[in-house]
N, C-alpha and C positions, 0 to 999 in steps of 0.2 A: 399523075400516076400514083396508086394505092401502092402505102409500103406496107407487106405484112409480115409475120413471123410465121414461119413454116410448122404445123402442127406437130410432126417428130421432136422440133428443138424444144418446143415447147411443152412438152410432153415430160422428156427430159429431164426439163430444169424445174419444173413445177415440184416436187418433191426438196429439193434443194431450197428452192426460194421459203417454201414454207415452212419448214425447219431451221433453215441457213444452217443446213447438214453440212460440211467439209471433210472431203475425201481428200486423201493424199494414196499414192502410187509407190510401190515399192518395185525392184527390180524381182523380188520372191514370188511366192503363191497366195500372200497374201494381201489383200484389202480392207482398211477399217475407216469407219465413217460414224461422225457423230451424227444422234440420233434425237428426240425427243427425251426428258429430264432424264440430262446427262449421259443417256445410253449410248456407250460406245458397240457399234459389231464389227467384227473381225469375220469376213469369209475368208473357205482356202475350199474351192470345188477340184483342186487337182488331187487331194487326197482326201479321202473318206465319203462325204463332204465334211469340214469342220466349221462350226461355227460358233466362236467366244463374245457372248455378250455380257460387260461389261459396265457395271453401274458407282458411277462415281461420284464425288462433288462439285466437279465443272465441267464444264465439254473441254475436248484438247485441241490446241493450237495445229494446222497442218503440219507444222515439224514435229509436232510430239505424237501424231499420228503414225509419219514415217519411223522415228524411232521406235513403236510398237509395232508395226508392221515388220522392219527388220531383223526386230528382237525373236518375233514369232517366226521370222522365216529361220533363224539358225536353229532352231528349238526341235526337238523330238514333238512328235503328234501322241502327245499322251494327256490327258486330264490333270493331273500334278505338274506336270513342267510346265504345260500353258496356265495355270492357273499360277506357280513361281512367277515364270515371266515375268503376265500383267502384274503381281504385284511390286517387284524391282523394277520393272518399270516405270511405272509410276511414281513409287518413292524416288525415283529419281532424276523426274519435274521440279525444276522452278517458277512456281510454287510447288510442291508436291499433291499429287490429287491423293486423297482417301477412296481407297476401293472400299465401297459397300458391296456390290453382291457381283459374281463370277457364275457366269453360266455356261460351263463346255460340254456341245453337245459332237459327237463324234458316229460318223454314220448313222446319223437318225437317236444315240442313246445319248442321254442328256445326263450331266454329273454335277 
């Protein structure tokens, strides 16, 4: 008997594999996942939509995901707080990542 892999699962994970993107799940509205050189994104579709893409010097570890996920769920939905956040955020990884560039786009206008 043929063992195969269901073309949904695989579908799936295909983006994952080829990055070795890691998401981590928060209990909030938010999701962030590493991406290609270093790009962190942050969606949150239950308000605006918002999306914070985040360019740094390493990818982050799935815990250091959840703690920017968390950070950003207590946070006001504004361009300067999110953009505060990720940066106390990060400074405060061990190691600490260096944010290079912050991009918060907030129903479609991007800051």
């Amino acid at each position: 008997m043929k063992k195969f892999v269901p073309a949904a699962l695989f579908v799936g994970l295909l983006p994952a594999l080829l990055v070795g993107a890691t998401t981590a799940s928060a209990t909030g509205n938010y999701s962030c996942s590493n991406g290609l050189a270093n790009v962190v994104t942050c969606n949150n579709t239950n308000v605006g939509p918002v999306i914070v893409k985040i360019t740094g010097n390493r990818t982050l570890t799935g815990n250091e995901l959840s703690v920017l996920e968390n950070n950003f769920n207590k946070a006001t939905v504004n361009v300067t707080t999110l953009k505060n956040v990720t940066v106390n955020t990060y400074k405060s990884f061990n190691p600490s990542v260096t944010v290079k560039n912050i991009n918060v786009c907030i129903a479609s206008i991007c800051k």
